[in-house]
C-alpha positions in Angstrom: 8.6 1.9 22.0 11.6 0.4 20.9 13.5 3.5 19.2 16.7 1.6 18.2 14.5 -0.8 16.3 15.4 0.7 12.6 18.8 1.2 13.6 19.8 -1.7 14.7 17.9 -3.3 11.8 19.8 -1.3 9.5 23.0 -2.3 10.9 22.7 -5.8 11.1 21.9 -5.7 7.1 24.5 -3.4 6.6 27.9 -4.5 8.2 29.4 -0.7 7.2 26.4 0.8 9.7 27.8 -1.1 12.8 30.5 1.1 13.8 27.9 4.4 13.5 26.8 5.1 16.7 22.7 5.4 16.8 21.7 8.7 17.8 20.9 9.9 21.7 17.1 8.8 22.9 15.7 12.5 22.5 17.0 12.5 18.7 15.6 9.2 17.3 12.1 10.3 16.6 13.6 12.9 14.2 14.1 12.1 9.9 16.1 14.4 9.6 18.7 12.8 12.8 18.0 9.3 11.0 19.3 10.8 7.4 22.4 12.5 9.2 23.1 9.2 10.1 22.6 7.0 7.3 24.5 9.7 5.7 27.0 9.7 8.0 28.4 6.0 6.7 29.4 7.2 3.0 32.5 5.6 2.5 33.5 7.5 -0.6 31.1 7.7 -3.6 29.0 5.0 -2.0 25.8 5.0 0.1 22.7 3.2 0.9 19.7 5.8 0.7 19.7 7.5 -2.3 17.5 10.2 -3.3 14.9 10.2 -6.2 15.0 12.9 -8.3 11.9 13.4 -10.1 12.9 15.9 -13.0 16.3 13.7 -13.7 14.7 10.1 -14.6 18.3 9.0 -15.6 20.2 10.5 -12.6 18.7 8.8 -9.5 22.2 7.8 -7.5 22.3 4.5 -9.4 25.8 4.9 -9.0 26.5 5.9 -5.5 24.1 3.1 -4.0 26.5 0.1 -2.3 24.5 -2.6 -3.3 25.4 -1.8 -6.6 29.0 -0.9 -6.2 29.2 -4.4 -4.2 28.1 -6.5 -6.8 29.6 -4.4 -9.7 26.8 -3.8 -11.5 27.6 -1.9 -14.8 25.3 1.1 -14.6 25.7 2.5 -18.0 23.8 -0.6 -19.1 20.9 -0.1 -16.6 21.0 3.9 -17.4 20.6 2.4 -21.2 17.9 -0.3 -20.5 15.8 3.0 -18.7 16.1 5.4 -21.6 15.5 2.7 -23.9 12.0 2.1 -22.1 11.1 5.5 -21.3 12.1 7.4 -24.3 9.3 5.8 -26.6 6.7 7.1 -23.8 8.3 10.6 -23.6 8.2 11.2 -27.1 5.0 9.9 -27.1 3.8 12.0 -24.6 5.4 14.9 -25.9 3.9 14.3 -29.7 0.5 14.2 -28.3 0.6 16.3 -24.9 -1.7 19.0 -26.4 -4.3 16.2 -26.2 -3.5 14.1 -23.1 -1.6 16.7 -21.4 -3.8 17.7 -18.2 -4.7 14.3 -17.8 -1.7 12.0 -17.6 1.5 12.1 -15.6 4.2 10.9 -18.2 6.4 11.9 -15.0 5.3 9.1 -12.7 5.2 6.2 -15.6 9.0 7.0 -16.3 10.0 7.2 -12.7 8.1 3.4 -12.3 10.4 2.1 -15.4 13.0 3.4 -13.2 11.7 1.4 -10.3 10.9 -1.3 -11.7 14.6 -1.3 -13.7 16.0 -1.2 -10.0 14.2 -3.4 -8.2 14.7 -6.2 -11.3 18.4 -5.8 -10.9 18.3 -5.6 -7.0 16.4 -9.2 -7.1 19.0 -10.7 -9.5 21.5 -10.1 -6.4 18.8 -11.5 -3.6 17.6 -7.4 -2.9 14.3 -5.9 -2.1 13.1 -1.6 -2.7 11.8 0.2 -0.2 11.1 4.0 -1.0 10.6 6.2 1.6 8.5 9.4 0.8 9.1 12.7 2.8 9.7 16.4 1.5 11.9 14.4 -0.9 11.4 10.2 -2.0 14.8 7.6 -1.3 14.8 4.4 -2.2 17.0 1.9 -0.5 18.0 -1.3 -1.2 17.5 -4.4 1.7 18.6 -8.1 1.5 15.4 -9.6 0.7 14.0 -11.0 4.0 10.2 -10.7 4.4 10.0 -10.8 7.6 12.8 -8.3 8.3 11.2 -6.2 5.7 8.3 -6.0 7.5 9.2 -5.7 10.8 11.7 -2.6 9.3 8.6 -0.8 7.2 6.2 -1.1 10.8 8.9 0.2 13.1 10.1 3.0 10.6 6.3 4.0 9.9 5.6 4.1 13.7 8.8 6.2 14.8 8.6 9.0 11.8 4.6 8.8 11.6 4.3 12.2 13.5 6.4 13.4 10.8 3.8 12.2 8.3 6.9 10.3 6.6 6.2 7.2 4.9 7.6 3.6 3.7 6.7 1.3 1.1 8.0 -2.2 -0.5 8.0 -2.0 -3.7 6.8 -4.2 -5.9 6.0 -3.8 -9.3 2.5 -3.0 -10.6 0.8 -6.3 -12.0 -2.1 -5.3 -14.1 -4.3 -7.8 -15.9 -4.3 -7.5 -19.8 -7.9 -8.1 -21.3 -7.8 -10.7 -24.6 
């Protein structure tokens, strides 16, 4: 198996990556090497795998990620357009959770508005999403190249499988509205 795959990947997207030296053979196969490293190429109060944090809908390192520092994206206005989409649903939720409580997840429709708010904003600038689930969820934006893409998502799900970490493309949810 080609190890340096991901890496190498990574680096070619991401000019700031080349000069960070991919980790020994016996290391690659660990998440936890591969976050050290990403990590390892903050330049300031920038980076390119941000971390999701669940209970903080409005604070998910919009303004750390390099994509969006690069292209000077204004992320007041994309912290505004969120609230202004998830708030109607949180008060909604929390007007009638004594009824829908148990059985709804407000928590995972605000966190798709989130998504969904990145990945429109990502696109306007030629951008793809990928999240990557482990103990905690990153997302990480990747010039959008499907091919590339894909070949990424394979070769990161094959080298951290044993770690049961995963990888997904995100796309938005399409659903069909009956008339």
């Amino acid at each position: 198996m080609d190890d340096k795959k991901i890496y190498k990947i990574l680096q070619h997207w991401f000019p700031l990556l080349r000069n960070a030296e991919v980790p020994k053979k016996k290391d690659r196969q660990s998440f936890e090497t591969f976050l050290q490293w990403i990590d390892a190429a903050v330049f300031g109060n920038q980076c390119y795998l941000m971390k999701m944090k669940p209970d903080h809908f409005f604070d998910n390192e919009l303004e750390k990620s390099t994509i969006f520092q690069d292209e000077r994206v204004d992320i007041e206005c994309l912290k505004q357009k969120i609230i202004a989409k998830a708030q109607p649903i949180l008060e909604h939720y929390e007007q009638h959770k004594n009824v829908i409580g148990r059985y709804y997840n407000v928590h995972d429709q605000v966190l798709d508005i989130v998504l969904e708010e990145i990945l429109d904003l990502a696109q306007q600038y030629k951008f793809e999403l990928l999240l990557i689930y482990a103990e905690d969820y990153y997302w990480l934006l990747v010039p959008d190249d499907e091919a590339k893409i894909e070949k990424f998502c394979k070769a990161f799900s094959k080298q951290f499988k044993h770690q049961e970490i995963k990888i997904e493309h995100y796309e938005k949810y399409q659903c069909s509205r009956s008339t």
